[in-house]
N, C-alpha and C positions, 0 to 999 in steps of 0.2 A: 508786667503787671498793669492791671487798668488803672488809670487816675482814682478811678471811683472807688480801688477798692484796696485798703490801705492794711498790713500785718505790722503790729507792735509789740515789740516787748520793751515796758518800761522802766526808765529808770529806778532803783529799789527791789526791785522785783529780783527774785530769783532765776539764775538760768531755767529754760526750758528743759524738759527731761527727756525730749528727744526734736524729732523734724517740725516741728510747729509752733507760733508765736502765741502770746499769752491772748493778746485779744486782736480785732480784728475794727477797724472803723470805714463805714460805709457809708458813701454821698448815697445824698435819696436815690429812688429809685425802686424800682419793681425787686421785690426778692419770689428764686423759685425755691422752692421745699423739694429735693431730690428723692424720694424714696429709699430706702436702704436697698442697694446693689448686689445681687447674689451672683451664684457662679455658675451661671445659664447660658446655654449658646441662644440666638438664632430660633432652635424650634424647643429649648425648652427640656434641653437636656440640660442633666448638673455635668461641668467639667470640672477634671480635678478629684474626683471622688476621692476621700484620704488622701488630698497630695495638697497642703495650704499651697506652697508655690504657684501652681497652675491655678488654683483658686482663686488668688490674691489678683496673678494677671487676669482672669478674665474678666474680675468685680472691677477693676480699676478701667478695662477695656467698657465694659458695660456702661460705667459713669462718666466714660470719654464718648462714647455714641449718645449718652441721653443727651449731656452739655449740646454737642453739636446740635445733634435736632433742633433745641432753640435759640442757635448763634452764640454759643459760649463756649469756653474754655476752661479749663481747671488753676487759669490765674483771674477768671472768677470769683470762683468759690471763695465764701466767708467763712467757712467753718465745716468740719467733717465729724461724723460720730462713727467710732467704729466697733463691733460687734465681734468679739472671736466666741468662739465655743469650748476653748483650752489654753490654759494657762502656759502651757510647754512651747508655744506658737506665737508667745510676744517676740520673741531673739529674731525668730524665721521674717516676724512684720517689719522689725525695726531694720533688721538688711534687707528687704524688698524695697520700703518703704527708701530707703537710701539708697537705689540703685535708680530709683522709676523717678522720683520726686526733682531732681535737677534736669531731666526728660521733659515733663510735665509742666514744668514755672518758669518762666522768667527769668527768676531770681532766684536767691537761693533762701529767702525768709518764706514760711509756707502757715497758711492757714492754721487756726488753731483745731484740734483735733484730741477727743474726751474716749480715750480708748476705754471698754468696758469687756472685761471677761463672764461672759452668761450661761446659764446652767447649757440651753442648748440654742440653736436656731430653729427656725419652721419645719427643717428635715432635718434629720442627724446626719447625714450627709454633707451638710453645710457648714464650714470652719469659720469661715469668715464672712461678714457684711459690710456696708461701708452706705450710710448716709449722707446725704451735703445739703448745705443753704448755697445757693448761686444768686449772685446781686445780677439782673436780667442786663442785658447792653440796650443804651439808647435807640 
């Protein structure tokens, strides 16, 4: 994990309810706004259509090619917002999420992350999204 960019969960505080730390503190610096990450190849096809799994991996592959483009990583990331479209598909996130996430960090304390279950996404086609804050590298 970068010096700069620090996950805490504080003392008093309740455990977290799943892969992610209550808050996040960040040395100055440039922050980027990631876009919320769909489950698009290359030219703009959806992968995955009805299959969250294949979904999950492409969105997460997606937000590992943005990071790179501008010299980051996903121990990075300050924070992530994630978007499902069905309630049935928390279980499916939360074992994705713990298969990829010790892959993905450093460490094993991970960003904080504000899941939201939403009427639909931009396509009905699309299960899941995943937004991030990235604290930029010197």
């Amino acid at each position: 994990m970068s010096n700069n960019v620090q996950y805490i969960n504080p003392e008093g505080a309740p455990p977290a309810q799943g892969l992610y730390s209550h808050m996040t503190r960040v040395k100055s610096g440039d922050l980027i706004f990631v876009a919320g990450q769909l489950s698009v190849d290359n030219d703009g096809k959806i992968v995955g259509k009805h299959d969250f799994d294949l979904q999950f991996k492409q969105v997460f592959a997606n937000l590992q090619a943005v990071l790179k483009a501008v010299g980051c990583d996903f121990n990075d990331v300050v924070r992530f917002n994630t978007f499902m479209a069905h309630a049935q598909d928390i279980e499916h996130f939360m074992r994705l999420r713990a298969e990829a996430f010790p892959r993905f960090f450093a460490t094993d304390v991970y960003p904080p992350n504000t899941l939201l279950v939403v009427d639909r996404l931009v396509k009905e086609e699309f299960l899941v999204e995943v937004e991030a804050i990235v604290r930029a590298r010197d």
